[in-house]
Every structure is written in C-alpha cells, then in structure tokens.
N, CA, C and O atoms as a GROMACS GRO file, in nm:
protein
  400
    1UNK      N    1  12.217  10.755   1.298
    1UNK     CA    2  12.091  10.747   1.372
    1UNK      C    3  11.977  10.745   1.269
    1UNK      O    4  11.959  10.842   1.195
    2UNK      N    5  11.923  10.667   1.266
    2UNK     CA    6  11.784  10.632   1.162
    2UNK      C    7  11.656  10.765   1.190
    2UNK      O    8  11.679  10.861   1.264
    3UNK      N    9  11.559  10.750   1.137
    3UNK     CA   10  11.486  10.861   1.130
    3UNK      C   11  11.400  10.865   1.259
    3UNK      O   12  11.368  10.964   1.326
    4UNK      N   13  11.363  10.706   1.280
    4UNK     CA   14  11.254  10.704   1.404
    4UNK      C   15  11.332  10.759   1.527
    4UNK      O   16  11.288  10.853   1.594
    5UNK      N   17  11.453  10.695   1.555
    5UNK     CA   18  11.521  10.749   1.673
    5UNK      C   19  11.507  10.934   1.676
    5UNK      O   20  11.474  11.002   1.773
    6UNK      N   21  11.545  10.982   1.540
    6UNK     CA   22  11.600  11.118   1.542
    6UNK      C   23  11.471  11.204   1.590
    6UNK      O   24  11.464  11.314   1.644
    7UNK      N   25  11.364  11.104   1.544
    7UNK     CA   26  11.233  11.148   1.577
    7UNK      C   27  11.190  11.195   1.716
    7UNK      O   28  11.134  11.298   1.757
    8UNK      N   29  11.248  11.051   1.793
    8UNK     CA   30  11.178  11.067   1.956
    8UNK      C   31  11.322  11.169   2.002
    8UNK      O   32  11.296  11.251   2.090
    9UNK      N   33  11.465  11.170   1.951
    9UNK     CA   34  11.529  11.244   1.972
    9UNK      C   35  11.534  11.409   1.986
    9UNK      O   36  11.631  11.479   2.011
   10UNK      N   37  11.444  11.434   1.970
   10UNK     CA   38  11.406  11.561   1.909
   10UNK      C   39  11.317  11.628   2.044
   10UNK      O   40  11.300  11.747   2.069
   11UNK      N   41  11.277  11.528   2.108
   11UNK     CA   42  11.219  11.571   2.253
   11UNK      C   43  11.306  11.533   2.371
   11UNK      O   44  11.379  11.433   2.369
   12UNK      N   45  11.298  11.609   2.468
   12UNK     CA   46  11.388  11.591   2.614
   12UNK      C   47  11.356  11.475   2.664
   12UNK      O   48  11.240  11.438   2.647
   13UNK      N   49  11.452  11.385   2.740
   13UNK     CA   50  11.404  11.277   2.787
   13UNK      C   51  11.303  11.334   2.933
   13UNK      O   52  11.320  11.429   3.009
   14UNK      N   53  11.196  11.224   2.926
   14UNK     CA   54  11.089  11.246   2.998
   14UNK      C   55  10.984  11.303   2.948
   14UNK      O   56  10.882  11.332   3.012
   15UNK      N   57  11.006  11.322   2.820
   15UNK     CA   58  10.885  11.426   2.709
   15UNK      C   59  10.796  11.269   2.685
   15UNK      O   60  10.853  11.160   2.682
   16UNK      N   61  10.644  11.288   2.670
   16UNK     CA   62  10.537  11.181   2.717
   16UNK      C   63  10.486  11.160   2.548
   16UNK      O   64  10.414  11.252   2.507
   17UNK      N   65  10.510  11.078   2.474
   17UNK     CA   66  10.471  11.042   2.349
   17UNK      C   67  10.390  10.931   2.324
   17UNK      O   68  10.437  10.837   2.388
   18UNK      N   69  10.318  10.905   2.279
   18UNK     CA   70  10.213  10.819   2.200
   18UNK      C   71  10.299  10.744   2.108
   18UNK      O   72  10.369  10.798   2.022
   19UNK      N   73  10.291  10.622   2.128
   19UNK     CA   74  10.339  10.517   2.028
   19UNK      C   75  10.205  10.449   1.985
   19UNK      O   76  10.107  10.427   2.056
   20UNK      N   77  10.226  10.415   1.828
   20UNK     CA   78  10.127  10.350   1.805
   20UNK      C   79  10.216  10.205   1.706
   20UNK      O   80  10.320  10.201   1.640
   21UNK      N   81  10.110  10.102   1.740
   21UNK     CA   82  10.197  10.021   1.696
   21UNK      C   83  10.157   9.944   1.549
   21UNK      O   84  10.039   9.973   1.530
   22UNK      N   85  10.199   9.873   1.454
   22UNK     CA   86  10.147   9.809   1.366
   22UNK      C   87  10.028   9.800   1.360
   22UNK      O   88   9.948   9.862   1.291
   23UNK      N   89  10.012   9.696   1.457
   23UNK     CA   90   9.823   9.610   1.499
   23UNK      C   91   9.718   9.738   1.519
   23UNK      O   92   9.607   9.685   1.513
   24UNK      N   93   9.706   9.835   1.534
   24UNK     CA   94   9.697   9.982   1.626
   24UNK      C   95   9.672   9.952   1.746
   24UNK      O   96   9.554   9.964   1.780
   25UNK      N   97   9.779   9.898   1.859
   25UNK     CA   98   9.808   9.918   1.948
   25UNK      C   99   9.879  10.032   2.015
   25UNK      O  100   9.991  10.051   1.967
   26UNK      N  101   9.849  10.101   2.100
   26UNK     CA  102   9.886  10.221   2.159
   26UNK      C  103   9.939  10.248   2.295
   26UNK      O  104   9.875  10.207   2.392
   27UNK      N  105  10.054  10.316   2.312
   27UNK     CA  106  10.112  10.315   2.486
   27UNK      C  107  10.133  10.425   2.452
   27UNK      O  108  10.155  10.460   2.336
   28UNK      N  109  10.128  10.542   2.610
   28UNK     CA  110  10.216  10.677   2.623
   28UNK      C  111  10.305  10.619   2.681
   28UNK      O  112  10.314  10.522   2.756
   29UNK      N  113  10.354  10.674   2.648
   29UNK     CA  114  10.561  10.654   2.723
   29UNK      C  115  10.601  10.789   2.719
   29UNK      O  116  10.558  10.885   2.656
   30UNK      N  117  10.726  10.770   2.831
   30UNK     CA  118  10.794  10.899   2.819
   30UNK      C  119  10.949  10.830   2.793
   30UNK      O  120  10.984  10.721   2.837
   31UNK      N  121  11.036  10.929   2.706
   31UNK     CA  122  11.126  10.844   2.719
   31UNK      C  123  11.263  10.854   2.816
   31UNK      O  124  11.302  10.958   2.870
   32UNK      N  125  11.312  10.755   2.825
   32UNK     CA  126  11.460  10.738   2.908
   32UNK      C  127  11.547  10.758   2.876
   32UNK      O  128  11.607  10.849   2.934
   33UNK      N  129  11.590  10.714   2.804
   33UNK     CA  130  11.720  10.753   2.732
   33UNK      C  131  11.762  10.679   2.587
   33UNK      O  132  11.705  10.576   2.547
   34UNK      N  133  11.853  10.736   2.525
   34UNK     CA  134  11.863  10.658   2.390
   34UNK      C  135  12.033  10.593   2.314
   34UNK      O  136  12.084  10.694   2.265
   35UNK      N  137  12.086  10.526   2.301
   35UNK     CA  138  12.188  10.455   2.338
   35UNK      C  139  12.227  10.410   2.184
   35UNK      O  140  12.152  10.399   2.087
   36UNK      N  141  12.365  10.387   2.192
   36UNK     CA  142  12.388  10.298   2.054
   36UNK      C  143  12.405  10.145   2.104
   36UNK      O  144  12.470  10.119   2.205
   37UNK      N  145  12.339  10.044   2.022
   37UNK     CA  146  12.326   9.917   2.023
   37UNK      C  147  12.376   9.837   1.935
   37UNK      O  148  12.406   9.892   1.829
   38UNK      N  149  12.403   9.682   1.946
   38UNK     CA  150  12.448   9.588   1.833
   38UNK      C  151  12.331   9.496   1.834
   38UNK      O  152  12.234   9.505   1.910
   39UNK      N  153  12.352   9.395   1.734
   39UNK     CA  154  12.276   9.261   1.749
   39UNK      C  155  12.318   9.168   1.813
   39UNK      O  156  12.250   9.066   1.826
   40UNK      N  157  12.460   9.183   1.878
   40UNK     CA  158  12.529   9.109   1.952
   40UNK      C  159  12.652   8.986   1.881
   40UNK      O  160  12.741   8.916   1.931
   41UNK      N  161  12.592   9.009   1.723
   41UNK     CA  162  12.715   8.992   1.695
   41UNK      C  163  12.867   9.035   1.689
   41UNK      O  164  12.898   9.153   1.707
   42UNK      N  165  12.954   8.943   1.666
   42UNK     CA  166  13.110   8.986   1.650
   42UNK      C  167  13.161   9.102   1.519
   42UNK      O  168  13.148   9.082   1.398
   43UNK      N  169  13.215   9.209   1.578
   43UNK     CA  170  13.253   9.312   1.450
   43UNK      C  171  13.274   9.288   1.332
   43UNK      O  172  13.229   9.366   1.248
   44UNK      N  173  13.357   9.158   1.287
   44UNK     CA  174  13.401   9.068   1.192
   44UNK      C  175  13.266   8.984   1.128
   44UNK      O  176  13.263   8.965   1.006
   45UNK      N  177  13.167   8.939   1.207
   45UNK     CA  178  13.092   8.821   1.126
   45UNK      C  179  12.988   8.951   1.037
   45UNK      O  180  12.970   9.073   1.029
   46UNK      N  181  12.943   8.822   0.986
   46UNK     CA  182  12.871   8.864   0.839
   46UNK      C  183  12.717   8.875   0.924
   46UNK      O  184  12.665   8.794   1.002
   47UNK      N  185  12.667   9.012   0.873
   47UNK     CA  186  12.532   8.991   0.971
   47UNK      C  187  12.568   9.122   1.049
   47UNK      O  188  12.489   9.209   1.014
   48UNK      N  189  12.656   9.168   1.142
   48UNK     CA  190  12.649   9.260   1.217
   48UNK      C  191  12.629   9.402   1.216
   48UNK      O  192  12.707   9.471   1.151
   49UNK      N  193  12.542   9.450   1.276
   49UNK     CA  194  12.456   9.579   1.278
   49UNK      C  195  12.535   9.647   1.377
   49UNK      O  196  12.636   9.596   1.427
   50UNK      N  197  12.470   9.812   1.420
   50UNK     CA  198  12.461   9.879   1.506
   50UNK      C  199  12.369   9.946   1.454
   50UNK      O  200  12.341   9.963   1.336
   51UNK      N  201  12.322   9.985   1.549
   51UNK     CA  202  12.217  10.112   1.581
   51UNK      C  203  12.170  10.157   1.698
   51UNK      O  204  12.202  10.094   1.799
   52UNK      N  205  12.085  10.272   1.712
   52UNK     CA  206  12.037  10.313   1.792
   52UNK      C  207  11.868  10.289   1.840
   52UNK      O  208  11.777  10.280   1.757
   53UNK      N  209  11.844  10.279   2.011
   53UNK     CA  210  11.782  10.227   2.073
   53UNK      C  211  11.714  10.336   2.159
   53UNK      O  212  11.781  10.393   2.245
   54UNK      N  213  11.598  10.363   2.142
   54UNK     CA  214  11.543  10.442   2.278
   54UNK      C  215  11.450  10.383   2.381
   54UNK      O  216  11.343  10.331   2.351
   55UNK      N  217  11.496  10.394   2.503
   55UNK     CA  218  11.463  10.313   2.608
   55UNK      C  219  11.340  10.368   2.649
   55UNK      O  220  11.385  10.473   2.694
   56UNK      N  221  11.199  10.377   2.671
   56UNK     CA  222  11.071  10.447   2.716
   56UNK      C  223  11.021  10.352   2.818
   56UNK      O  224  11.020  10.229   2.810
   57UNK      N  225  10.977  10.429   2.919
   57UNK     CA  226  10.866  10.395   3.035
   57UNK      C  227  10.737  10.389   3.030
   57UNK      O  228  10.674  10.490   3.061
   58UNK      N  229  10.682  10.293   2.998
   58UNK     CA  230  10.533  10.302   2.975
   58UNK      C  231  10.443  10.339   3.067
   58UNK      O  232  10.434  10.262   3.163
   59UNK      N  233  10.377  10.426   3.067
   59UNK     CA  234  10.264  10.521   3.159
   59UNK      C  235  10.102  10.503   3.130
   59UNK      O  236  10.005  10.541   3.196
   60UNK      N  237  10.107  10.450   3.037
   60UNK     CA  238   9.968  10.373   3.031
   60UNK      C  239   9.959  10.278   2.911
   60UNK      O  240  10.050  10.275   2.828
   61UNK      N  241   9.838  10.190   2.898
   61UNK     CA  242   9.829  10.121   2.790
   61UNK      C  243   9.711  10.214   2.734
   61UNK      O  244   9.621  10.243   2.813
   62UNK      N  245   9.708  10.255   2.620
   62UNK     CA  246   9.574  10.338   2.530
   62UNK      C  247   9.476  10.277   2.506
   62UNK      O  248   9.357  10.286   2.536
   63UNK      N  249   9.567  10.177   2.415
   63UNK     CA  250   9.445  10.062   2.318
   63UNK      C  251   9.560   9.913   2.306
   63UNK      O  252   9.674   9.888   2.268
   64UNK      N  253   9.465   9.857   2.353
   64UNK     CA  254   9.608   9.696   2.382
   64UNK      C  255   9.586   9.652   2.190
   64UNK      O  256   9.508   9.699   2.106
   65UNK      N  257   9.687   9.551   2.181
   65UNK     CA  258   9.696   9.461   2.094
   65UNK      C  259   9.780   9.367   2.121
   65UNK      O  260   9.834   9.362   2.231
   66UNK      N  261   9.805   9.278   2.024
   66UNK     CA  262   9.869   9.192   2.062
   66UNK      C  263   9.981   9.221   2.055
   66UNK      O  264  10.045   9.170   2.147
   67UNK      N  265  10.059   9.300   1.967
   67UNK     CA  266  10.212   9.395   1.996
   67UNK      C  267  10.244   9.404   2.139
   67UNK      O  268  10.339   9.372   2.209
   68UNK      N  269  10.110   9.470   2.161
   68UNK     CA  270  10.154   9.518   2.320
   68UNK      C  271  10.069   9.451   2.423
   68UNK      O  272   9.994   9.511   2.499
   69UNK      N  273  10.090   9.309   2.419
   69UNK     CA  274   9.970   9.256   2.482
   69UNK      C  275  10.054   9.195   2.636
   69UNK      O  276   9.989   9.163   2.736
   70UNK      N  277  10.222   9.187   2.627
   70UNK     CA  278  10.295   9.164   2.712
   70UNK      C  279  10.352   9.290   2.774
   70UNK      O  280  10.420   9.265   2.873
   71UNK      N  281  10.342   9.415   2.744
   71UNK     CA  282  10.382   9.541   2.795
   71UNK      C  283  10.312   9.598   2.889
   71UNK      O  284  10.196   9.622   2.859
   72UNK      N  285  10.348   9.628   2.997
   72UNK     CA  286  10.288   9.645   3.151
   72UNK      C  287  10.337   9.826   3.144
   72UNK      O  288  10.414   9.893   3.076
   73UNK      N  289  10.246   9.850   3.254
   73UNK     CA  290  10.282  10.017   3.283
   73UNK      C  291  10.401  10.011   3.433
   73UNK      O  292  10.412   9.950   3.539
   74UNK      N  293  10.455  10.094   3.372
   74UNK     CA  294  10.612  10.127   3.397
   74UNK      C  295  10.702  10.047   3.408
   74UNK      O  296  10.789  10.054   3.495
   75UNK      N  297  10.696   9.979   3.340
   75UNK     CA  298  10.798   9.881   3.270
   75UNK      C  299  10.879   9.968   3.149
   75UNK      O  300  10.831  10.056   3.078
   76UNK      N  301  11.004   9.919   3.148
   76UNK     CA  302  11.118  10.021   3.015
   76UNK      C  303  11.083   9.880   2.911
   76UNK      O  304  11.105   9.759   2.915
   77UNK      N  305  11.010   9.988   2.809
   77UNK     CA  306  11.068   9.908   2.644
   77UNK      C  307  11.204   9.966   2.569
   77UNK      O  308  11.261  10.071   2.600
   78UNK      N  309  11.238   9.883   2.473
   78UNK     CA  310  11.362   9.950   2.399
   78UNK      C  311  11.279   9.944   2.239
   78UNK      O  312  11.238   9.842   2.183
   79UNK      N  313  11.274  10.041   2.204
   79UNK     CA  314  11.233  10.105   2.057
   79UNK      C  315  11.341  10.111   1.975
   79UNK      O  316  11.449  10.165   1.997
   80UNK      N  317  11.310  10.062   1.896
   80UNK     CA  318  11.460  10.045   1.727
   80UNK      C  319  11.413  10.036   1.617
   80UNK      O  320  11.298   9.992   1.620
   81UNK      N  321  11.445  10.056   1.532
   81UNK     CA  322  11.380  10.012   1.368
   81UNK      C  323  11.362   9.891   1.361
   81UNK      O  324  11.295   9.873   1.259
   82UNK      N  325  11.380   9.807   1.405
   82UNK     CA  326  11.267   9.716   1.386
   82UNK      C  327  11.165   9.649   1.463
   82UNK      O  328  11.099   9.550   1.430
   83UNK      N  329  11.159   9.722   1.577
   83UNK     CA  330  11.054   9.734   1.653
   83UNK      C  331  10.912   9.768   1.566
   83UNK      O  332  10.917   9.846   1.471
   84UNK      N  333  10.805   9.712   1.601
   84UNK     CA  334  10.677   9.746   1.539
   84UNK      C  335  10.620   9.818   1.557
   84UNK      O  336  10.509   9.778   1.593
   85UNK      N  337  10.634   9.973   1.554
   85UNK     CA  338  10.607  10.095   1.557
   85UNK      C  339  10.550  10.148   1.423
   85UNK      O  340  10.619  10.140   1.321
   86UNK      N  341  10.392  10.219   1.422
   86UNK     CA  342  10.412  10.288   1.269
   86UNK      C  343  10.358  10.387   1.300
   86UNK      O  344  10.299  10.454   1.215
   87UNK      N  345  10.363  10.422   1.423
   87UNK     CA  346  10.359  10.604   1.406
   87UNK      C  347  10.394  10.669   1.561
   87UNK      O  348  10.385  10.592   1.657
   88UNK      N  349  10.424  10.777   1.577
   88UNK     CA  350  10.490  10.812   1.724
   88UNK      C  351  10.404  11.001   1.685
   88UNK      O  352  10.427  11.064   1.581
   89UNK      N  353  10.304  11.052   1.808
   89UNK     CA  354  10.235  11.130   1.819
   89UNK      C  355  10.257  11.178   1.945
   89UNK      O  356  10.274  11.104   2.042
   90UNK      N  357  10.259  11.318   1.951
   90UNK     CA  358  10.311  11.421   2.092
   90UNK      C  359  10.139  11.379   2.140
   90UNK      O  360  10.047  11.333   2.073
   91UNK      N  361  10.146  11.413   2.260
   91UNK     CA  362  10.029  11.402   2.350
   91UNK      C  363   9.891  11.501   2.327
   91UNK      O  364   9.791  11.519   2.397
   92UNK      N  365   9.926  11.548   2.216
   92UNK     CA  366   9.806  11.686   2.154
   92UNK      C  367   9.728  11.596   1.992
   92UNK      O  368   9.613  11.620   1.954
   93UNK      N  369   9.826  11.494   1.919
   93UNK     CA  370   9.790  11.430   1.850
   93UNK      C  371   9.857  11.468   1.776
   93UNK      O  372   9.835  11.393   1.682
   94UNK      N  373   9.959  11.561   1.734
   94UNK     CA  374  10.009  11.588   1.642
   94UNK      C  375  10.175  11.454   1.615
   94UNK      O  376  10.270  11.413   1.682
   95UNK      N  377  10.126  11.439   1.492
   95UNK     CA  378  10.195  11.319   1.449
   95UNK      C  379  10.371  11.381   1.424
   95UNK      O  380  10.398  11.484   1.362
   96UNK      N  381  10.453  11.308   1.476
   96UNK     CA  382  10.599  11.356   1.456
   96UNK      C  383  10.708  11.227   1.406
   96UNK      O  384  10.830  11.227   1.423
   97UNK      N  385  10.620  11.112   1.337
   97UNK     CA  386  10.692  11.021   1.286
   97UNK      C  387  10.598  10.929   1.240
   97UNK      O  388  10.497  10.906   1.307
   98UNK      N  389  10.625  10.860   1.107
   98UNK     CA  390  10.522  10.756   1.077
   98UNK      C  391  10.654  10.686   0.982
   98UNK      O  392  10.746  10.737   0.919
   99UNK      N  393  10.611  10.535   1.010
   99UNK     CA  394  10.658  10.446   0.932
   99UNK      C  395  10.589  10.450   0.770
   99UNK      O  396  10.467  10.439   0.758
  100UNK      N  397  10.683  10.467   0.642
  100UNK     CA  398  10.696  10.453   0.500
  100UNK      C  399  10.592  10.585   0.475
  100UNK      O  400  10.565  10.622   0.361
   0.00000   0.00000   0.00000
C-alpha cells in the first residue's frame, strides 16, 4: 500500500477529508472504501501493476479547477498514485499527506 492510500487509510470510512489537487483544485469527500486494483493488464505482460484505490464521495466542490472541473457532488471518485492529488487535509486544516 503506497503512502497516499495509507494516508486516507488511517481514517474510518466516512471520515470527511479535503483533497487538494495539483491545479489547487479542492473537494471534501468522505471516503468509501479502499480496494486493491490492476491496470487491467495480464499477470504475465510487461507493464502490469497493482495497487491500491480509495473510492470517495464528493460532498462539495471547495475551489474548482480544471482537475476537477468534471467532478460533481456525490458522485464516487477513485484516488491512486497517480491520480492528481498533492495534498489531503482533515476538515480543521491540518495537513495528513502531501505529494514529494
């Protein structure tokens, strides 16, 4: 499990977090649940990943961008490392993950 996951992992699902995104685009979400994933490639080919995915409900938009310029409220996103996320903040502001 990579660091960002272990990050939002660390709160109960339904715990309400601040995503902020690259662009500084911003959604609260709470999250749903968190899952192991592939890229959909075959176990064998060259290229194939796994990792983990956390599924969040978006509960408001903060500050739009163009990241999040297709993301609607209560709609489920799926969050992964390479999702464009560079920082994830509890609802008080206190920061509990930042990208590099």
């Amino acid at each position: 499990m990579d660091e960002l996951i272990k990050a939002i992992d660390k709160y109960e699902n339904g715990t309400k977090l601040i995503y902020e995104f690259e662009d500084k685009g911003k959604i609260l979400g709470e999250t749903d649940t968190i899952y192991e994933s592939d890229n959909g490639l075959d176990l064998d080919e060259e290229g194939y990943e796994e990792y983990y995915v956390a599924v969040v409900k978006v509960i408001s938009i903060l500050q739009h961008s163009d990241v999040a310029k297709d993301i609607k409220v209560n709609s489920l996103i799926e969050i992964f490392y390479k999702y464009p996320i560079s920082g994830i903040e509890l609802e008080d502001g206190s920061l509990i993950w930042s990208r590099g």
